[in-house]
C-alpha positions in Angstrom: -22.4 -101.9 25.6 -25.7 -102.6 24.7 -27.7 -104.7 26.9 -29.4 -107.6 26.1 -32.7 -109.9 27.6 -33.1 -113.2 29.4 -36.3 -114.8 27.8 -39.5 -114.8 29.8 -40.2 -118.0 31.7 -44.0 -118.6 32.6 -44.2 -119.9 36.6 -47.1 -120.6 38.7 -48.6 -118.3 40.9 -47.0 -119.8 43.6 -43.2 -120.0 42.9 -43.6 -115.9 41.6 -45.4 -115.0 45.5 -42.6 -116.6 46.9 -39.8 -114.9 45.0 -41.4 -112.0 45.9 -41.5 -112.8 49.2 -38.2 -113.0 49.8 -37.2 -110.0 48.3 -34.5 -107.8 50.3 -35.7 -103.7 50.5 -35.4 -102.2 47.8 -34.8 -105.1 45.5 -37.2 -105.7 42.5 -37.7 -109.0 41.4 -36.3 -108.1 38.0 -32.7 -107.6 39.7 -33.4 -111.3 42.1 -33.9 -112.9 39.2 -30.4 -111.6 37.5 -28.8 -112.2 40.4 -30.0 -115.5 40.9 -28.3 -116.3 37.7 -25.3 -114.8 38.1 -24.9 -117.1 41.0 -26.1 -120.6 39.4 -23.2 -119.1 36.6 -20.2 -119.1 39.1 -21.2 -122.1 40.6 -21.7 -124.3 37.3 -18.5 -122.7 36.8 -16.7 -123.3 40.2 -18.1 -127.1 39.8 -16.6 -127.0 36.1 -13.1 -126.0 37.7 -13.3 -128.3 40.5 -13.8 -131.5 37.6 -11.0 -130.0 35.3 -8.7 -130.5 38.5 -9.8 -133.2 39.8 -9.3 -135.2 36.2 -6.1 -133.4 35.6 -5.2 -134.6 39.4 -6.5 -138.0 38.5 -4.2 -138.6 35.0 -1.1 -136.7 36.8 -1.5 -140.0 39.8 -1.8 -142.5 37.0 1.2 -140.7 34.8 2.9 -140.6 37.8 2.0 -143.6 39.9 1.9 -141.4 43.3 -0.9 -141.8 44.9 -2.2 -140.6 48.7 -4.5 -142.7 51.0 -7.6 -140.7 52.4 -6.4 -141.3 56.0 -3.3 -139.4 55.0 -5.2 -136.4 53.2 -7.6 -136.1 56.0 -4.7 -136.1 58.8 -2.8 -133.5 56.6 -5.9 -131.1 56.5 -6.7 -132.0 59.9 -3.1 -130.2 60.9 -3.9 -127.8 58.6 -7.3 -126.9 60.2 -5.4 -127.1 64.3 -3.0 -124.6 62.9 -5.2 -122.1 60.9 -7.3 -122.4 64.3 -4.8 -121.9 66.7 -3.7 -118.8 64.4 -6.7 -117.4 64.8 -6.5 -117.7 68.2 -3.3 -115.5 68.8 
């Protein structure tokens, strides 16, 4: 597969030194830059996801008319927390 470019972005002196800075051995800034896309990428898509259910989640209460107080969700993943904890534990 042939590969292809990201377009050149102009920053200021500034923002590049501090990319550069923060470069792990052997990295080149070329390769931070690609990852630091790839990342924004699955987390625009993780937040995408996360929407699609939560609308989905939202149409399926009204459809339904089952709906779940906060105090209940939070005590539910509170016991789910205590035994994934004490799990853990051994």
């Amino acid at each position: 597969m042939k590969t292809a470019s990201i377009p050149s972005i102009r920053v200021n002196p500034e923002l590049r030194q501090e990319a550069q800075g923060v470069l792990q051995e052997g990295e080149s800034l070329s390769s931070f830059v690609e990852q630091s896309i790839r990342s924004n990428i699955a987390r625009r898509q993780s937040q995408q996801e996360f929407i699609a259910r939560g609308l989905a989640s939202r149409d399926e209460a009204k459809r339904s008319g089952e709906y779940f107080s906060a105090q209940d969700v939070l005590g539910e993943l509170d016991d789910m927390l205590a035994a994934a904890e004490s799990t853990a534990r051994g």
